[in-house]
C-alpha positions as CSV (number, residue, x, y, z in Angstrom):
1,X,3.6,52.9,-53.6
2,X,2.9,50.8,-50.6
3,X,1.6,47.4,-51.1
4,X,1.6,45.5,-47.9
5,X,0.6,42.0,-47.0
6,X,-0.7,40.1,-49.9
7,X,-1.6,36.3,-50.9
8,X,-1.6,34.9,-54.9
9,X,-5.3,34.9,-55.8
10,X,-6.3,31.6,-57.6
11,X,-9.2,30.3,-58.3
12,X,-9.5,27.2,-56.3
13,X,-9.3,29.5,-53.0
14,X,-11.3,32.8,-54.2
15,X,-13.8,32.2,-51.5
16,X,-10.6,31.9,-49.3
17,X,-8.8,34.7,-50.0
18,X,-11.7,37.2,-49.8
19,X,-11.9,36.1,-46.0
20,X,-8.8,36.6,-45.2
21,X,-8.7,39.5,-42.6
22,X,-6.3,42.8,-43.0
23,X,-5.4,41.5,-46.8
24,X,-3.8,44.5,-48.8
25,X,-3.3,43.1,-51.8
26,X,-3.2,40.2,-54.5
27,X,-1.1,38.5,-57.2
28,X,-2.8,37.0,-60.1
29,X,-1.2,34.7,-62.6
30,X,-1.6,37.2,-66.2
31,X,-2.1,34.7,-68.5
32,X,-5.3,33.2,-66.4
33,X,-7.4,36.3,-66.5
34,X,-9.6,37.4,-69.4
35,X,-9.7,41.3,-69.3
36,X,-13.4,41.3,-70.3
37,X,-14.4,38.4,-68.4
38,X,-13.1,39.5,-64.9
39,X,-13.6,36.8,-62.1
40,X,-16.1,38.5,-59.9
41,X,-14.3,37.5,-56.7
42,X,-11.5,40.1,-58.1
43,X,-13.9,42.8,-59.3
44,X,-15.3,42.3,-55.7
45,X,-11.8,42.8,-54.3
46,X,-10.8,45.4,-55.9
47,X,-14.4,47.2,-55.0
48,X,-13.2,47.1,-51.4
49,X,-10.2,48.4,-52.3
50,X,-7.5,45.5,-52.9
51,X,-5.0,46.3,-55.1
52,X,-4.3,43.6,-58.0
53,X,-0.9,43.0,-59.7
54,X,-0.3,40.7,-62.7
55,X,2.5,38.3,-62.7
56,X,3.3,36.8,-66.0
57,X,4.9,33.9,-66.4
58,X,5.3,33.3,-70.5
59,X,7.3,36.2,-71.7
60,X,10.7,34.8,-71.5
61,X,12.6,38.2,-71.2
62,X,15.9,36.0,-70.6
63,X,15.1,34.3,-74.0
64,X,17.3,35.5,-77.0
65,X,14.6,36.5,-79.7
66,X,13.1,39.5,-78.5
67,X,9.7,39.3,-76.7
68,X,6.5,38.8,-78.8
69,X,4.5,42.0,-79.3
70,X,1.5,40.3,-78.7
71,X,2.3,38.7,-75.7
72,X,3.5,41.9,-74.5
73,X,0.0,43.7,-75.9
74,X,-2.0,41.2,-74.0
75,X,0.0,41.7,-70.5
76,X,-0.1,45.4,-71.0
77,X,-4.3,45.0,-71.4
78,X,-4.6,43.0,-68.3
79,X,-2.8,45.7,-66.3
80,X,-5.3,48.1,-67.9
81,X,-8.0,46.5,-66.8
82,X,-7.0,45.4,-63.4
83,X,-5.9,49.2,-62.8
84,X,-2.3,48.0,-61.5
85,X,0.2,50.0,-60.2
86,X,2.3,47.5,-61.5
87,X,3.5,44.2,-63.5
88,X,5.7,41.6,-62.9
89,X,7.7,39.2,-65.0
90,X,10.9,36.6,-64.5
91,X,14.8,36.8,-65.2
92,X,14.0,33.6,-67.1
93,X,13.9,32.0,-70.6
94,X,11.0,29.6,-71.5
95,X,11.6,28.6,-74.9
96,X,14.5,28.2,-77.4
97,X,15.5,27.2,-81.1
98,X,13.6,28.8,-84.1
99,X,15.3,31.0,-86.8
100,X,18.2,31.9,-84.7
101,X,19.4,28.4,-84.3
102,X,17.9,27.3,-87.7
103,X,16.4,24.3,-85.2
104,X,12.8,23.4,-84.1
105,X,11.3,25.6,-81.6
106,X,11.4,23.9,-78.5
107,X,8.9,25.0,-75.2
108,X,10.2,24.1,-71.6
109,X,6.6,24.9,-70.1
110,X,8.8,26.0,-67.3
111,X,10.8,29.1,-65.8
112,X,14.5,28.3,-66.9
113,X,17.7,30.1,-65.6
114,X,19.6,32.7,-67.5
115,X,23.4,32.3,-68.3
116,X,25.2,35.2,-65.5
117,X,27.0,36.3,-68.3
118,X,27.3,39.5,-70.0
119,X,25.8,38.4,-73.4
120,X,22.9,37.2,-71.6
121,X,22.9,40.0,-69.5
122,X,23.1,42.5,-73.1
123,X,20.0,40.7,-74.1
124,X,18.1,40.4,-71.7
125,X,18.7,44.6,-70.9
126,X,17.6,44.8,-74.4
127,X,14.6,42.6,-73.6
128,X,13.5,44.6,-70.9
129,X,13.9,48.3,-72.6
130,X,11.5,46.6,-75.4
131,X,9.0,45.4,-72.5
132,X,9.1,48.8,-70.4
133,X,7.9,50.8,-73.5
134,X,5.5,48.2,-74.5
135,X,3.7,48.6,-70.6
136,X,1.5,51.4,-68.8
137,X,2.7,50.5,-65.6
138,X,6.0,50.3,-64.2
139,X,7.7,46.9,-64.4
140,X,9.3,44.5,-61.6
141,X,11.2,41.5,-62.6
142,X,11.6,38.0,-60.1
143,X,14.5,36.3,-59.6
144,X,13.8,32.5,-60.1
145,X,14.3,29.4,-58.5
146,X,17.1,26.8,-60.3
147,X,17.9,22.9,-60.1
148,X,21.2,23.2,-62.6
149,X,24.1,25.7,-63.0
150,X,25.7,27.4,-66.2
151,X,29.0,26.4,-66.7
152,X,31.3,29.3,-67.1
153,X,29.3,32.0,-65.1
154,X,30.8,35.4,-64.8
155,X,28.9,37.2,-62.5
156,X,27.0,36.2,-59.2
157,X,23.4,36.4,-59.1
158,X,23.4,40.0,-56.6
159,X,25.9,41.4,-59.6
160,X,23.5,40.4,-62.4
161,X,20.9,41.8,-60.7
162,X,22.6,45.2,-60.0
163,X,23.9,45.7,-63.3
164,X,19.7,45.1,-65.0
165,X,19.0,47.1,-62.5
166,X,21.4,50.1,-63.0
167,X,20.9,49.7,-67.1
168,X,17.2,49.6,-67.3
169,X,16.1,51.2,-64.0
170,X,13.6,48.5,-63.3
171,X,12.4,47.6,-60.6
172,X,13.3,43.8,-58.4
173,X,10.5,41.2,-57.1
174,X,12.7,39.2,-54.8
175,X,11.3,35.9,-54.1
176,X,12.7,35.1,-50.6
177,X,11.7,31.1,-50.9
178,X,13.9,31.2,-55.2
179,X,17.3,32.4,-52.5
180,X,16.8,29.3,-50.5
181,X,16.2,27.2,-52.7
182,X,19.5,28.3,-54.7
183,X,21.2,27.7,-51.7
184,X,20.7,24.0,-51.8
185,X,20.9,23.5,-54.9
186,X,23.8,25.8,-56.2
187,X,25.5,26.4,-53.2
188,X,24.6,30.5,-53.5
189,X,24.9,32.1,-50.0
190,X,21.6,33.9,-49.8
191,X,23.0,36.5,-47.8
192,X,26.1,37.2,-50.4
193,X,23.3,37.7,-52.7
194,X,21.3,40.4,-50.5
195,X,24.6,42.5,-49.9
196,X,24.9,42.8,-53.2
197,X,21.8,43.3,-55.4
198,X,20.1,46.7,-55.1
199,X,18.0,46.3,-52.2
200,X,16.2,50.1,-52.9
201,X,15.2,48.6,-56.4
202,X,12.4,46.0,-54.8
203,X,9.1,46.6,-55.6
204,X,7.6,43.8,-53.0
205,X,8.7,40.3,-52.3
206,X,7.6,36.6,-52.9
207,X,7.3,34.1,-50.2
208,X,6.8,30.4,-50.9
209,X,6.9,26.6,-49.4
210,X,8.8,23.7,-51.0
211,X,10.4,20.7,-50.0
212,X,13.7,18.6,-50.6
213,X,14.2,15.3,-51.7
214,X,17.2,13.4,-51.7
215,X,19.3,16.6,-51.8
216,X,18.0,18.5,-53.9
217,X,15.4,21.7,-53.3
218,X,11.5,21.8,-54.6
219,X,10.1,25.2,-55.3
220,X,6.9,23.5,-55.3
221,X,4.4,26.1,-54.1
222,X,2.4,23.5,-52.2
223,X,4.2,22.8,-49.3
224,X,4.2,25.3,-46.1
225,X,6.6,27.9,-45.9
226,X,10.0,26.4,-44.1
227,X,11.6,28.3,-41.5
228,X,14.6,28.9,-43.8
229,X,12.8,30.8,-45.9
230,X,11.3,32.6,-43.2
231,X,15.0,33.5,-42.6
232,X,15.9,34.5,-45.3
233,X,13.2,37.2,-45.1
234,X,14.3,38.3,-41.7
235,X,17.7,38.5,-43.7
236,X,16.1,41.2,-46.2
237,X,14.1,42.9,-43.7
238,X,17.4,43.1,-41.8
239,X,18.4,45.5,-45.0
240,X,15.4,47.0,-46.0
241,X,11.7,48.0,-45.9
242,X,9.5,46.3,-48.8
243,X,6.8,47.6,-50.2
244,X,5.0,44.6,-50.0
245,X,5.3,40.8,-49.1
246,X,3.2,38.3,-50.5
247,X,2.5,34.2,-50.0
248,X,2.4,32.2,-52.8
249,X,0.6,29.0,-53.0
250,X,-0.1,27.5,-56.4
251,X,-1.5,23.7,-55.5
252,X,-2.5,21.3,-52.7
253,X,-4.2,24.4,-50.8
254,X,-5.0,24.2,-47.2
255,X,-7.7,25.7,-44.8
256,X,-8.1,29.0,-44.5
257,X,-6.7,28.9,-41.0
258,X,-3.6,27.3,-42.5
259,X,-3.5,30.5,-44.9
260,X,-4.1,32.9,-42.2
261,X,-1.0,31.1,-40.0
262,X,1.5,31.4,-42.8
263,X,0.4,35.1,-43.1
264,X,0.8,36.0,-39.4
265,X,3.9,34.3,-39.6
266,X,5.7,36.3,-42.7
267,X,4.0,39.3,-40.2
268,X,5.5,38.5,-37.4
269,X,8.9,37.7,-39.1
270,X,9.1,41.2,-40.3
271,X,8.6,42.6,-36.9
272,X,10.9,40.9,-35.7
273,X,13.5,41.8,-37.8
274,X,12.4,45.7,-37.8
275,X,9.1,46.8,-38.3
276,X,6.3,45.6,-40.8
277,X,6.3,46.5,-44.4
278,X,6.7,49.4,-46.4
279,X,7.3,52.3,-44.0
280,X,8.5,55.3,-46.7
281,X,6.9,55.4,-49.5
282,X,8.2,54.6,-52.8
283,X,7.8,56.0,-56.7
284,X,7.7,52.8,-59.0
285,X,7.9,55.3,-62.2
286,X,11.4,56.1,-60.8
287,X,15.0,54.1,-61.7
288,X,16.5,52.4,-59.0
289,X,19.6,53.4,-59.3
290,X,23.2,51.7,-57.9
291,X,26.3,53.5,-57.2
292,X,28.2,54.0,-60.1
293,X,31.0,53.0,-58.0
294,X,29.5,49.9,-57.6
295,X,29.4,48.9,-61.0
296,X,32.7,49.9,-61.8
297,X,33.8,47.1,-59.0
298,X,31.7,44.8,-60.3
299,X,33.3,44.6,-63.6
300,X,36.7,45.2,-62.4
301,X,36.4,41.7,-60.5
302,X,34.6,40.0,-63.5
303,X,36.4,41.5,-66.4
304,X,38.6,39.3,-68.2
305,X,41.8,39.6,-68.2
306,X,43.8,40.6,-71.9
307,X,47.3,39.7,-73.1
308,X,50.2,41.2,-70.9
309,X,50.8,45.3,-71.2
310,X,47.2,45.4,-73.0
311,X,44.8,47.4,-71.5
312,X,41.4,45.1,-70.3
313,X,37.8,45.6,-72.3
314,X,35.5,45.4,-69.9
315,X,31.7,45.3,-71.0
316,X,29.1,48.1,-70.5
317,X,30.3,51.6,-69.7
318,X,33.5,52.8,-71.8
319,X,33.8,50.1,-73.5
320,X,31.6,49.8,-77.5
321,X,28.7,46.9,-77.1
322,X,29.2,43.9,-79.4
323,X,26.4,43.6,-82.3
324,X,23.6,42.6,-80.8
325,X,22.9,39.9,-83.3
326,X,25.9,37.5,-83.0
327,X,25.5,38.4,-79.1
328,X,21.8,37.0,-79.3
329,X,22.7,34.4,-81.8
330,X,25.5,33.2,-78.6
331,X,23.0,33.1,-76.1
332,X,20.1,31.3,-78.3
333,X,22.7,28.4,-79.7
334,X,23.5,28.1,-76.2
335,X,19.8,28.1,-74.5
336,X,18.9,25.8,-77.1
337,X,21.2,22.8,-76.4
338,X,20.2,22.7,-72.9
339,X,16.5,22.9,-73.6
340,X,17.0,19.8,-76.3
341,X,18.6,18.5,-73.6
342,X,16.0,18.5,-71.0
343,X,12.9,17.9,-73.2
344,X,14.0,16.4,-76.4
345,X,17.0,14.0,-74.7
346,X,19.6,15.6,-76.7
347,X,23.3,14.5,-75.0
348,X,24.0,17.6,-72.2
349,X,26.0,20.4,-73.5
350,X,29.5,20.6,-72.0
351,X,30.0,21.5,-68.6
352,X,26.6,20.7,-67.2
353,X,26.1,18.4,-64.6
354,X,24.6,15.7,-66.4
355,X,22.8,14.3,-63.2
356,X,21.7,17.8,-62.5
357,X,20.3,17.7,-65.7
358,X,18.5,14.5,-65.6
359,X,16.4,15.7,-62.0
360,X,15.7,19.0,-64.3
361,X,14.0,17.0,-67.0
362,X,12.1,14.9,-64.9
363,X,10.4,18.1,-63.1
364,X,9.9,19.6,-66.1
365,X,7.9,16.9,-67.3
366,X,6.2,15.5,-64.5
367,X,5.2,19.6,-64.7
368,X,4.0,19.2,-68.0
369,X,1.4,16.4,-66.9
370,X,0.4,18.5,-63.6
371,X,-0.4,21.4,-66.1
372,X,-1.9,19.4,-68.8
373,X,-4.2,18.1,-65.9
374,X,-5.0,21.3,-65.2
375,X,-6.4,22.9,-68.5
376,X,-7.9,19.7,-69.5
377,X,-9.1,17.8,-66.3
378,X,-11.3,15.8,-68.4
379,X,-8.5,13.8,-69.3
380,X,-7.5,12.2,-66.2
381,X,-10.8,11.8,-65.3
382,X,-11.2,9.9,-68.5
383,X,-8.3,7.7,-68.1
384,X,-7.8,7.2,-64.8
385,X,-4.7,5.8,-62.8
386,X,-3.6,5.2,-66.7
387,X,-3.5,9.4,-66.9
388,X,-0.1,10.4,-65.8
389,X,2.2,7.3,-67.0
390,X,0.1,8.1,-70.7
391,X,1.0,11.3,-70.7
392,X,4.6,10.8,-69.6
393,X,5.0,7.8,-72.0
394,X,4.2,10.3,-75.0
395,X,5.6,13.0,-73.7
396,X,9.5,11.3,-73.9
397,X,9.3,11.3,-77.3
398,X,7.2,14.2,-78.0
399,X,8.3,18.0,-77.2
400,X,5.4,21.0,-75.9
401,X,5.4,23.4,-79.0
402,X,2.3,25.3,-79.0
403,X,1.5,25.7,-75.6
404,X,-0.6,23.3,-72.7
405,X,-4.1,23.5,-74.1
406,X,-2.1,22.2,-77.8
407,X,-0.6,19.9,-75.4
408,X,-3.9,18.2,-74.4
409,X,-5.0,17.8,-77.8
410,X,-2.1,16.6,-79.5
411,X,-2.0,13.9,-76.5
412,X,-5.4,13.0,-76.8
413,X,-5.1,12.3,-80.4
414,X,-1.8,10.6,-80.1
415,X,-3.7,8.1,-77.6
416,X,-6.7,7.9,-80.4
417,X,-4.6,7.1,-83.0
418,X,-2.1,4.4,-81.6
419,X,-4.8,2.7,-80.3
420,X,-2.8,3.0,-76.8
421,X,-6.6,3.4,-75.0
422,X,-8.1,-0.2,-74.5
423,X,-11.3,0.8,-72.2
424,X,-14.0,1.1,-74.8
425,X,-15.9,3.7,-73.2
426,X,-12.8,5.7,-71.8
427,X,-12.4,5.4,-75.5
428,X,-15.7,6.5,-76.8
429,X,-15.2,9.2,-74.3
430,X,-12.0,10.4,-75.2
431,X,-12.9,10.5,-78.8
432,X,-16.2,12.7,-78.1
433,X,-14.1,14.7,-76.0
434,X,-11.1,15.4,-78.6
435,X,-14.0,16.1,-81.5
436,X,-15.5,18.5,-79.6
437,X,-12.3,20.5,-79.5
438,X,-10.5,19.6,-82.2
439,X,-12.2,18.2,-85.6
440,X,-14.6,15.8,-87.0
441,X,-12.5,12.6,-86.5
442,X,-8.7,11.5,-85.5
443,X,-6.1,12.2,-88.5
444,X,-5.8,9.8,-91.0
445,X,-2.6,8.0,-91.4
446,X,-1.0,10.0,-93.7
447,X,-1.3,13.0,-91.7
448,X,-0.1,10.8,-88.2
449,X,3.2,9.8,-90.7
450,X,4.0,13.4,-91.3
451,X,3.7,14.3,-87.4
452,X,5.5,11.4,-86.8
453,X,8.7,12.2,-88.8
454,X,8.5,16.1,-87.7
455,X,8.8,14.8,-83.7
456,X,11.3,12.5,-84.8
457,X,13.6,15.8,-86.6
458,X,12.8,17.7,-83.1
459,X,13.8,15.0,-81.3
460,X,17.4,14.9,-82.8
């Protein structure tokens, strides 16, 4: 199916986006939309004939416990009632610990990079088969954007991709802007990556702006669209035909002739580099498939190697899988020391670049804040210029469990009851604000001792 040009719909530019001349389509973050309560800019997009596509952004198929049912119930319902040919989801994990590593359950509130590995690539196969037959629609998977490497990596990112690709048949969003920004940060070639994932597998691509600082990439999805990304487009359209191409822009929005110019520019691009979009059509419901020959390559180079005379177990074809158990138990004792690392200040498991790791904790907090903002704008507006250095004060010691809007009310109260807010009527305002959401009053001080000493375990 052809998509064509598209932009992410969000609220703050609804009146934007349905302006916007020869639009095809839209991307709409799942978790935002409420499949009875339909925003009636996209019921009055989809009455002229736009086409709507959910992108999720909380499963965590690159996690190692298996995806939630209901998460996956509640993706699969907004695809019903959007009537999309298709989801989309990330090659990502977003939360760690539990029962597997007998630890706290730790949230990174972010998109975090798999391990190229073959256990993590066994689980997150696994992770996928249990999402495709959980969905109505076909289901595409993005490749994301990274500040830190895995230590010990055993297959590029273009191999990973063509070996989820050839075991699952699912289908690729390639974000164009996630290439580049690996480039400066991990030294990936983005055109080694192109030659070697399954190009016939992509389902549409992402385009995006960022910006770098002191060396090291944003993906920041507020900043214009660079011209390297822009070339690394050309690069893909150099290769292939997409069904589709769409902007992204999550914050700091511009004009709508700003919006228009990136779009004529991603256009224009594609010319360029051989035609527009989506010439021969394409059957989501099929597998993208990859030579076999390919694969056999693939782990030929990556396979390692046994004692002298012995012949070599590779993984995958010939070869019996390892219990998937102590496979997932591997990857989720691994995902969970670098998540205590980044949001619990843990020491940095070995091999990480410790520095690396340091720039990754920072986003993922100052993220945390921006978000927090977000679902409860009351909050800053409440505390002012005291808002974000609050929140990040509390946050150091204090790790996301439950999700953002938990977030803001666990924040709140923590400012309630340490007495941290001096303004009495930011206080007065803060307190009507919590109790309207929360409970009658602040805890007591027994209950603010117990919380206390479980964020002190999780901080361990």
């Amino acid at each position: 199916m052809e998509l064509g040009i598209g932009i992410g719909w969000r609220p703050q530019i609804a009146d934007t986006v349905e302006r916007l001349p020869g639009l095809d389509w839209v991307e709409v973050v799942a978790e935002n939309v409420c499949p009875g309560h339909l925003p009636p800019s996209l019921l009055r997009l989809r009455s002229r004939g736009v086409r709507v596509v959910p992108h999720g952004v909380s499963l965590g198929l690159g996690g190692a416990d298996r995806p939630s049912q209901q998460r996956l119930a509640d993706l699969a319902e907004r695809a019903e009632a959007l009537d999309a040919p298709l989801v989309t989801e990330h090659i990502a994990f977003v939360r760690a610990g539990g029962a597997l590593t007998a630890s706290p359950a730790l949230e990174a509130g972010h998109l975090l990079p798999v391990p190229r590995t073959w256990d993590a690539l066994e689980v997150l196969c696994e992770n996928v088969r249990i999402a495709q037959d959980s969905l109505p629609v076909p289901l595409a998977l993005e490749n994301i954007a990274a500040l830190i490497s895995w230590p010990g990596e055993e297959l590029t990112e273009g191999q990973f991709l063509a070996e989820l690709v050839e075991r699952t048949g699912v289908r690729l969003l390639i974000d164009v802007a996630n290439l580049h920004t690996n480039h400066v940060n991990r030294g990936e070639d983005p055109s080694a990556a192109l030659d070697e994932l399954p190009v016939e597998a992509i389902a549409y691509v992402h385009v995006a702006g960022g910006i770098e600082r002191d060396g090291v990439w944003h993906d920041t999805h507020a900043h214009p669209v660079t011209q390297p990304v822009l070339d690394v487009l050309s690069a893909l359209r150099a290769r292939v035909r997409p069904p589709g191409v769409l902007l992204e822009r999550d914050d700091d929005f511009p004009a709508g002739a700003e919006l228009e110019g990136e779009l004529a520019a991603i256009r224009t691009t594609l010319a360029a580099a051989g035609g527009d979009v989506a010439g021969a059509r394409r059957d989501f419901h099929g597998p993208a498939q990859r030579p076999r020959r390919h694969r056999r390559a693939v782990r030929a180079a990556t396979a390692t190697p046994g004692p002298a005379g012995a012949e070599s177990a590779t993984p995958g074809e010939g070869s019996t899988h390892a219990d998937p158990a102590p496979t997932r138990q591997r990857v989720a004792l691994a995902q969970a020391a670098l998540l205590s690392a980044l949001v619990a200040g843990t020491p940095a498991p070995e091999g990480f670049d410790a520095r690396r790791l340091r720039v990754q904790s920072r986003a993922l907090a100052a993220k945390r804040a921006d978000v927090v903002a977000k679902v409860a704008p009351e909050l800053p507006q409440i505390l002012g210029a005291d808002y974000r250095a609050s929140f990040l004060a509390y946050a150091r010691n204090r790790t996301m469990h439950a999700g953002y809007r938990r977030d803001a009310l666990e924040f709140a109260e923590h400012l309630l009851a340490t007495g941290r807010v001096e303004d009495a009527d930011a206080r007065r305002r803060l307190r009507l604000w919590w109790q309207e959401r929360a409970a009658a009053r602040p805890p007591r001080r027994a209950t603010r001792l117990v919380r206390a000493a479980r964020s002190a375990l999780v901080g361990r």
